[in-house]
C-alpha positions in Angstrom: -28.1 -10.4 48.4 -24.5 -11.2 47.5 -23.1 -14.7 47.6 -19.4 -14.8 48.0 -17.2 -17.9 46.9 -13.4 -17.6 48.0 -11.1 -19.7 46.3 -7.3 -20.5 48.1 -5.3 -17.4 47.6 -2.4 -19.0 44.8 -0.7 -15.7 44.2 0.1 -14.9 47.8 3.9 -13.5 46.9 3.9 -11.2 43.9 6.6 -9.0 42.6 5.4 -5.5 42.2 5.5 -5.4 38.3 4.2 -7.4 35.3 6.7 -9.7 33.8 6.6 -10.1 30.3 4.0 -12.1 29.0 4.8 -15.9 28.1 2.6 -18.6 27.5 3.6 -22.7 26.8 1.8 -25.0 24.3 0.1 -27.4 25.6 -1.0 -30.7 23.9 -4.5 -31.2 23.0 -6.7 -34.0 21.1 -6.3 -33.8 17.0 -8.8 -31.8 15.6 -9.7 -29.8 12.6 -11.5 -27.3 10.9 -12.5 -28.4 7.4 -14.4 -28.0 4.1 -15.1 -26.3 0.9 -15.9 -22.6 0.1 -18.7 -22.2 2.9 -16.0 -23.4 5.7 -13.6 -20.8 3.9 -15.5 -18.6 7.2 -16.1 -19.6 10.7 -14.4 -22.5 12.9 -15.2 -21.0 16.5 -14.8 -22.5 19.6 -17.6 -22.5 22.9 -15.9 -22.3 26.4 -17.8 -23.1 29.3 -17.9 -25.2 32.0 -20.5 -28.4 31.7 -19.9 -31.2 34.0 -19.8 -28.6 37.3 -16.4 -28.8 38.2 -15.6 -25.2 37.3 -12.8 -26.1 34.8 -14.1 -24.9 31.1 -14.6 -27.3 28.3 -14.0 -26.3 24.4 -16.6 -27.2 22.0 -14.8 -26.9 18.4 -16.7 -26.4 14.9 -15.6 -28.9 12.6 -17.1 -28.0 9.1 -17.3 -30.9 6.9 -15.1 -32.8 10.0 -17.4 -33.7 13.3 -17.5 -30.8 15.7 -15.9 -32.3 19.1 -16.0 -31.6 23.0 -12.6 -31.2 24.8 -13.4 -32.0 28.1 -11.1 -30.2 30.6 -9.3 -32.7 32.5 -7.0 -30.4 34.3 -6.2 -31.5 38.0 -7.6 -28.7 40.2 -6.0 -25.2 40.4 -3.0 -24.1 38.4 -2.7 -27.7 37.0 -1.2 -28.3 33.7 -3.6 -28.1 31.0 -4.6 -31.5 30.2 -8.2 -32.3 27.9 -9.6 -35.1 26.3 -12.0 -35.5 23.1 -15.2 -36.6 24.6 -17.9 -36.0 22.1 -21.4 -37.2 22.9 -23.7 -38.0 20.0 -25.7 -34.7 20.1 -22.8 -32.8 19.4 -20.7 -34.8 17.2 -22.2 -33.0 14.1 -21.8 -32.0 10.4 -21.2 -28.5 8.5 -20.7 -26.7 12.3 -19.3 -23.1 11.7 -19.2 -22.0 15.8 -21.0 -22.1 19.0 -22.2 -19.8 21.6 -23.4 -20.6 25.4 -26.4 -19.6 26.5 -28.7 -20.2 29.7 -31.5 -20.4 27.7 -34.5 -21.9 29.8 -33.3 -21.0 33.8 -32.5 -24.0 35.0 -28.9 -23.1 35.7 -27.0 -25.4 32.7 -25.5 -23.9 30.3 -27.4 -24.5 26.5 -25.7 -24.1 23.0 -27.0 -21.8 19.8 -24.9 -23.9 17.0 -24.3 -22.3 13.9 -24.2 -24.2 10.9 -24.3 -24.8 7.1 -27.5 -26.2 7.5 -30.5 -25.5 10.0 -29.0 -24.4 13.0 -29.3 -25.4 16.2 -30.4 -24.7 20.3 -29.7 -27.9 22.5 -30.5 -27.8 26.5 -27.7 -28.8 28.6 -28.8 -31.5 30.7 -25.7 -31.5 32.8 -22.6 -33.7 32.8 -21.6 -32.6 29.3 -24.9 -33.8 27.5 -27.3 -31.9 25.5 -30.6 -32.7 23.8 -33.1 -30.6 21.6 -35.3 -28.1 23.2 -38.8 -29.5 23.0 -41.8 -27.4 22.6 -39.8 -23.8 22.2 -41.3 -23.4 18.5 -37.6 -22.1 17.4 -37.1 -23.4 13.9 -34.3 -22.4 11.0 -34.4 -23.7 7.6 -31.2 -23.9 5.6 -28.7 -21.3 6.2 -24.9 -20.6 5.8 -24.7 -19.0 9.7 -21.5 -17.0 10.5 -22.8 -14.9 14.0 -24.6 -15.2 16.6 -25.9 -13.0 19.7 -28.6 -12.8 22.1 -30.1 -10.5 24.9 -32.8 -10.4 27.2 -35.5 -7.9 26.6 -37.6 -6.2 29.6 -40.4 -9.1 30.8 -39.3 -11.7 28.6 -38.8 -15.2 29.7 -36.5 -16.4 27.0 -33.3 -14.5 25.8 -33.9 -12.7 22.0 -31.8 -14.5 19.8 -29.9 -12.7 16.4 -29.0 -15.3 13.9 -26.0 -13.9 11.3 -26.7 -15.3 7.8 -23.8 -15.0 5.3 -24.6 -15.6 1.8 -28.2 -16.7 0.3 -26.9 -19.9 -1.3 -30.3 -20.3 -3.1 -29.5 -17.0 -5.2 -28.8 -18.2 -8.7 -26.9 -14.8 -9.2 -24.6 -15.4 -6.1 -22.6 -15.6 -4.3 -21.6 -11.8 -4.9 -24.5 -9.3 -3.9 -26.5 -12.0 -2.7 -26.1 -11.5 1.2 -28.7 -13.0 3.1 -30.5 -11.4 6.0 -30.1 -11.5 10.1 -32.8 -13.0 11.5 -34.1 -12.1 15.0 -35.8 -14.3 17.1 -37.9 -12.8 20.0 -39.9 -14.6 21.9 -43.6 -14.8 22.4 -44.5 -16.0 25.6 -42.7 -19.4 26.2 -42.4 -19.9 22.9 -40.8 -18.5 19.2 -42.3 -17.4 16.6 -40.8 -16.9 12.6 -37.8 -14.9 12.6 -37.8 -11.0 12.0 -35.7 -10.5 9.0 -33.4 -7.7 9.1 -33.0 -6.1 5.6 -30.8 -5.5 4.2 -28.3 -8.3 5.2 -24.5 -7.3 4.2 -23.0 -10.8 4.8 -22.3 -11.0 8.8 -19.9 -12.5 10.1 -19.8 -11.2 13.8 -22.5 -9.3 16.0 -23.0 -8.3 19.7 -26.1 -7.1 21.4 -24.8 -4.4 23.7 -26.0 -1.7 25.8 -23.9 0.9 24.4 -25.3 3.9 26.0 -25.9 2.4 29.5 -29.5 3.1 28.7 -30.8 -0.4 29.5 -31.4 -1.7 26.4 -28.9 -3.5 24.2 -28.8 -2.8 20.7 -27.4 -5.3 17.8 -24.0 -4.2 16.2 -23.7 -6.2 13.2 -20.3 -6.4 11.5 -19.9 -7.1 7.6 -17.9 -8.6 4.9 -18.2 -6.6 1.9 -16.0 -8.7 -0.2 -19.6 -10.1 -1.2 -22.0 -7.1 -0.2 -19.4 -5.9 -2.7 -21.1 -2.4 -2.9 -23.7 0.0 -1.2 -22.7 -1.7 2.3 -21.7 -1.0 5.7 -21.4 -1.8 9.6 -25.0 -1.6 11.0 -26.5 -1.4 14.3 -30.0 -2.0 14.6 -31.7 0.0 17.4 -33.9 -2.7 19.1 -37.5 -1.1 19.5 -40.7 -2.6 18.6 -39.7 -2.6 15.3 -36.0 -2.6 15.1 -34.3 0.3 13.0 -31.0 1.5 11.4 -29.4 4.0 13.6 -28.6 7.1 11.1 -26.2 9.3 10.6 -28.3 12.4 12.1 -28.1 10.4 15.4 -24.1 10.0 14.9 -23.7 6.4 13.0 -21.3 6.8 10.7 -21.3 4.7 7.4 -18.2 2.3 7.5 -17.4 -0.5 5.4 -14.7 -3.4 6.1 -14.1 -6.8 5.6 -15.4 -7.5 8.9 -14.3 -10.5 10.6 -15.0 -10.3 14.6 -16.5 -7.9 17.5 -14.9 -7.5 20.7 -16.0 -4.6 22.9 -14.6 -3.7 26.7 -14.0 -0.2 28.4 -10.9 0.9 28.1 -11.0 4.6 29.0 -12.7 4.2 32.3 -15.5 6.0 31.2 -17.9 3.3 31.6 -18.4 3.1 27.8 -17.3 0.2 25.9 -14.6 1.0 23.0 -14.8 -1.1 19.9 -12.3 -3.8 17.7 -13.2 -5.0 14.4 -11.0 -7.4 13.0 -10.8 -7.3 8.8 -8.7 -8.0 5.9 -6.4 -5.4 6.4 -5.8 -2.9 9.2 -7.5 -3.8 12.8 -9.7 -1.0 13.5 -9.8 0.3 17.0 -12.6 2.9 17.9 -13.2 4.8 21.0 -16.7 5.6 22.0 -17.8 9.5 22.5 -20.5 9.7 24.8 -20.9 13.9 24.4 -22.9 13.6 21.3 -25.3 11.5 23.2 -25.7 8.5 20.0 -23.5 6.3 18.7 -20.4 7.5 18.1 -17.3 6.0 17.6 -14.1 8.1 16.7 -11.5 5.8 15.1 -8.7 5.9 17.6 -6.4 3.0 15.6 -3.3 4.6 14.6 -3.6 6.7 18.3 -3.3 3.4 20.0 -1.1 1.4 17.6 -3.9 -1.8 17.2 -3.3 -1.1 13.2 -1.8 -5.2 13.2 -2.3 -4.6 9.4 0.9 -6.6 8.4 2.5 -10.3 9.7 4.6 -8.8 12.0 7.0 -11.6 12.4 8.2 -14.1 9.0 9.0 -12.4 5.1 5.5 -11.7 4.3 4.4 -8.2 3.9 1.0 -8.2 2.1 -1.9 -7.7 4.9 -3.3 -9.2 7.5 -6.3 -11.4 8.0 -7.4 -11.0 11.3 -10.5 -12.9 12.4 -11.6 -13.9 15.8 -11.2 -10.8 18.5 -11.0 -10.8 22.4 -9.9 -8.4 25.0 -8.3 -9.8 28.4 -5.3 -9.0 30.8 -2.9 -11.3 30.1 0.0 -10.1 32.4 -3.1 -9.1 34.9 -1.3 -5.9 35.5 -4.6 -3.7 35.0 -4.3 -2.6 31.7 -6.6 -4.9 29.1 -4.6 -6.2 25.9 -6.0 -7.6 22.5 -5.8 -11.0 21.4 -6.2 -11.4 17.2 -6.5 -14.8 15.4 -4.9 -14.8 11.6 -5.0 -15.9 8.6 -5.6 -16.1 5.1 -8.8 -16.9 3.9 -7.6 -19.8 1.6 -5.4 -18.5 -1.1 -6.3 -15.0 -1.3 -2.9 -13.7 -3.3 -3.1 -10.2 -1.9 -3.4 -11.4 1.6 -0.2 -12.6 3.9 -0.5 -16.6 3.3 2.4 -16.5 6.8 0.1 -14.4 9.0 1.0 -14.7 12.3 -1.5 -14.4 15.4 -1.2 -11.4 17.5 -1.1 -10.1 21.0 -1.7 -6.6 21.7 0.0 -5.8 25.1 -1.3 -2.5 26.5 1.3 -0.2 27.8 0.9 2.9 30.4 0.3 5.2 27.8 -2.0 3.7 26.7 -0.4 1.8 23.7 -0.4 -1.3 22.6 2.8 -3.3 21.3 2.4 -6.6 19.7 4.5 -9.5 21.6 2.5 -12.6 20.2 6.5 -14.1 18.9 7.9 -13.3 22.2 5.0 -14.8 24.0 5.4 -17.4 22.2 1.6 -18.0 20.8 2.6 -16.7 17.2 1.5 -19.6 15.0 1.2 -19.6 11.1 -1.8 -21.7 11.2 -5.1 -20.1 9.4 -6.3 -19.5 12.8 -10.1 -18.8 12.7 -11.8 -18.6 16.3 -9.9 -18.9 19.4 -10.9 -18.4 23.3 -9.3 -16.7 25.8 -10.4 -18.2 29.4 -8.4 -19.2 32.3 -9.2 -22.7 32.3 -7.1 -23.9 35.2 -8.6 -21.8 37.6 -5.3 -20.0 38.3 -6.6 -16.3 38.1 -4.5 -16.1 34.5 -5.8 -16.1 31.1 -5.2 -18.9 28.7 -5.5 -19.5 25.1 -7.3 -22.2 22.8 -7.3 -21.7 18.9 -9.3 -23.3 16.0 -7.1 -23.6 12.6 -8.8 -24.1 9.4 -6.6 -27.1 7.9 -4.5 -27.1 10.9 -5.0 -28.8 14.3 -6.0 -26.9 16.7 -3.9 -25.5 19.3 -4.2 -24.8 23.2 -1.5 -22.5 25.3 -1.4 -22.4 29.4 -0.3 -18.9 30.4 2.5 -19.2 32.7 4.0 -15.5 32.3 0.7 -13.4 34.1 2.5 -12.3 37.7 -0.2 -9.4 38.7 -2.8 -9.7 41.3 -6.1 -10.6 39.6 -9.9 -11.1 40.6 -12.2 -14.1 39.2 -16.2 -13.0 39.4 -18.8 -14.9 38.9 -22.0 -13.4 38.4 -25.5 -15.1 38.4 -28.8 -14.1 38.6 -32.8 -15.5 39.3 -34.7 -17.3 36.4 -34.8 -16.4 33.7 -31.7 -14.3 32.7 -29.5 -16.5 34.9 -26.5 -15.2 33.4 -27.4 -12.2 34.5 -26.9 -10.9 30.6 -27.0 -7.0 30.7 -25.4 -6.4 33.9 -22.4 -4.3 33.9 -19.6 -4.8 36.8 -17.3 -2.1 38.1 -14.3 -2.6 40.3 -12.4 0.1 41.8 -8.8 -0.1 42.7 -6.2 2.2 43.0 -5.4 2.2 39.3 -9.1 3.4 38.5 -12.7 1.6 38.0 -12.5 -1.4 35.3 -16.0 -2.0 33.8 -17.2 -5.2 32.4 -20.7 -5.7 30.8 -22.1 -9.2 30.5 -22.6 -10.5 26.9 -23.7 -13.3 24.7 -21.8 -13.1 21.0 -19.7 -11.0 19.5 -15.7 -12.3 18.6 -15.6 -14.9 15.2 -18.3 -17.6 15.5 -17.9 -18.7 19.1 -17.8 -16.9 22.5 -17.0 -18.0 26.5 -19.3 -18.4 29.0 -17.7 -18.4 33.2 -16.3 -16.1 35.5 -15.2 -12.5 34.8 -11.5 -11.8 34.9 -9.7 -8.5 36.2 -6.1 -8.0 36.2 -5.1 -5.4 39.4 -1.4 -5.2 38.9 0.2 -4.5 42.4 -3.1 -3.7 44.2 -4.3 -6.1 47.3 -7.7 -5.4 47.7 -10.4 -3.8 45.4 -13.9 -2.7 45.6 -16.8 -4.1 43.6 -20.5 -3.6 42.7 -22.5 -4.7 40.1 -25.5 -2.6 37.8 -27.8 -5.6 38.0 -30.2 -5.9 34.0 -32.8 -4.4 35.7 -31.2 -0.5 36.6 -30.8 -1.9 39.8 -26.7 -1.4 41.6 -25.2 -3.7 44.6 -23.6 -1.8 47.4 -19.6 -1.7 46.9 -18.3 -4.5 48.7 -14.2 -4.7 49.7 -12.6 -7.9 48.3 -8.9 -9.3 48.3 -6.8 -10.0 45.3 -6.0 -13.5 44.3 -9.5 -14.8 45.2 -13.1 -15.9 43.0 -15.9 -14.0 44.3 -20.0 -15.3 42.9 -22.0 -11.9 43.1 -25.7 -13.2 42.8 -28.9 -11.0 42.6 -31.6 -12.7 43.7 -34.8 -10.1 42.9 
């Protein structure tokens, strides 16, 4: 069965075309992320709604500051952008890198995974904004430096698996170079957690994404590495989840390919169904384009093709490379065609690194291109951004944009530029997976089937929970279905543009 939730139509007298893109700061409590060497990484932000009124809160790491709660106090739909700081106790915490939502336990509020320097954390949303510890769930974590985060649900579980991204093995007396510490994966037993898996050998994480690549029904982990303290003999990995999990090889088409990685961000972009691949690093952006002929996991690097290189500030005097960190795809003009958003900047004082490293926006173009507008759109900033969220968080159908700046206070921008039609979907699902994570939605318009899987992790340190957002350009109406977790598809269903639809599977 199919629940349907129609918001008021707000876009009811379009113009054919896609303005140009233009967003507005908007003010938001002082905060900041802060700290030594091990806060040199990380800073995400959470988005996801928590006191039921639909409008997402943001949930920003602090590092050796407090991590905060911005509670969305925008008034109703296409409001001005308006939050307040309004930390509880449970959250207001010490040596936070990022945060991901998760519906942990079924009981339809949003939880939190927080990483930290430190034993991380899983806290149970109790509604209205307040969280507690999980009681009885057996998950414990001593002290790590955690940088990623992801989790899936595995056939006949009744808790999501959880992957934990440790960075560098503090402990190790020879460190912190070639001292990378391990992932550690925790899958459930029952009702409860047992010790973690360790997944040797650890090449300093700091992103990963459980996703079913293949469509085959079973996400795999993509792990993605920093070798500036792997140093040597390291690479990207993707860990095929079986009984045991396993390295993918090269006979099955992985192909060794080492980076400073930074962030994950994965979305269709060919229409094939597949997801395509960014990996944000110091350097070049890598863009890579999946190949589903071979039958494995194959990416062909499609970078320069597509002009996502963003390997040099691209606004200021600076001309050494780029920084990029946290990674997101999203329509931003909402004219059908997804776009790239990268967060910048230098590590700390890295001399062969842009210190002036401008965010970027990659706006796709017919072709198929992308062209970087971040100065025109006017979200550009020189901060050392870190994680960042892109979310429509005033319910207008448009996507807007909240950053986290290491030494720098964080910064929020209301997109006021989007003028294509656009679709909002929600989709939910029975206890346990209640965010239905694994499902894949298609919607078919006249420009061609968009495809969006549901995840938990990936970008740098923090991630969005909340409705799904298309951009349909010009077109009115659409049709949509949904490949529920378990194989099983919805019937294609007619909507109208300009509207937020709840697709639920109840079975």
């Amino acid at each position: 069965m199919h629940l349907f939730k129609t918001l008021p139509l707000l876009l009811l007298t379009l113009p054919c075309h896609a303005d140009p893109v233009a967003f507005e700061a908007r003010p938001i409590p002082h905060h900041i992320y802060e700290g030594g060497w091990e806060h040199f990484v990380g800073g995400g932000v959470a988005a996801f709604d928590c006191d039921g009124d639909d409008l997402p809160e943001l949930y920003a790491a602090g590092g050796e500051a407090p991590s905060r709660l911005m509670r969305n106090r925008t008034g109703g739909p296409g409001g001005a952008l308006q939050f307040e700081e309004d930390t509880p106790d449970a959250l207001s915490l010490i040596g936070v890198t990022g945060a991901y939502p998760v519906e942990i336990d079924g009981d339809e509020e949003l939880d939190l995974a927080i990483l930290r320097v430190g034993p991380d954390l899983l806290l149970r949303g109790q509604g209205d904004c307040t969280f507690t510890p999980f009681e009885g769930m057996g998950l414990t974590s001593g002290d790590h430096w955690t940088t990623a985060f992801s989790a899936t649900w595995e056939a006949g579980q009744s808790l999501p698996t959880l992957a934990f991204g440790t960075y560098v093995d503090r402990a190790d007396p020879k460190g912190p170079f070639e001292a990378c510490d391990a992932t550690l994966l925790y899958r459930p037993d029952g009702n409860r957690y047992g010790p973690p898996e360790r997944l040797e050998p650890g090449f300093c994480a700091l992103s990963m994404l459980f996703s079913d690549w293949g469509r085959t029904g079973r996400a795999d982990l993509r792990v993605s590495n920093d070798r500036h303290y792997y140093v040597r003999g390291g690479q990207e990995q993707m860990w095929a989840m079986e009984d045991t999990p396993r390295l993918y090889t090269e006979g099955e088409g992985w192909q060794p390919y080492s980076l400073w990685g930074m962030g994950i961000a994965s979305r269709d972009l060919t229409g094939d169904g597949f997801p395509e691949i960014y990996l944000t690093s110091m350097g070049d952006q890598k863009f890579q384009s999946f190949d589903p002929a071979p039958g494995g996991p194959v990416w062909r690097d499609a970078t320069y093709d597509r002009g996502t290189t963003a390997h040099r500030p691209h606004t200021g005097d600076d001309g050494r490379p780029s920084t990029g960190w946290h990674a997101a795809f999203g329509d931003v003009n909402s004219d059908g065609r997804d776009d790239i958003f990268v967060a910048k900047g230098n590590v700390e004082q890295m001399p062969d690194a842009a210190m002036k490293d401008p965010n970027t926006l990659l706006v796709q173009q017919a072709g198929g291109r992308f062209v970087e507008t971040a100065a025109e759109a006017g979200i550009a900033s020189m901060a050392r951004s870190r994680g960042a969220a892109l979310i429509d968080l005033n319910l207008d159908g448009a996507l807007d944009l909240a950053v986290v700046n290491r030494r720098a206070p964080m910064e929020l921008y209301e997109n006021t530029g989007a003028q294509g039609n656009w679709l909002m979907v929600e989709v939910t699902s029975i206890a346990p997976n209640r965010q239905a994570v694994g499902a894949f939605v298609e919607l078919r318009s006249a420009r061609g089937v968009q495809t969006r899987e549901v995840t938990v992790g990936g970008g740098h340190a923090g991630g969005s929970a909340g409705p799904l957002h298309f951009g349909l350009g010009a077109d009115e109406t659409a049709d949509i279905r949904v490949i529920w977790p378990d194989g099983s598809s919805s019937d294609w269903r007619s909507v109208a543009a300009n509207t937020q639809i709840t697709l639920h599977h109840n079975s």
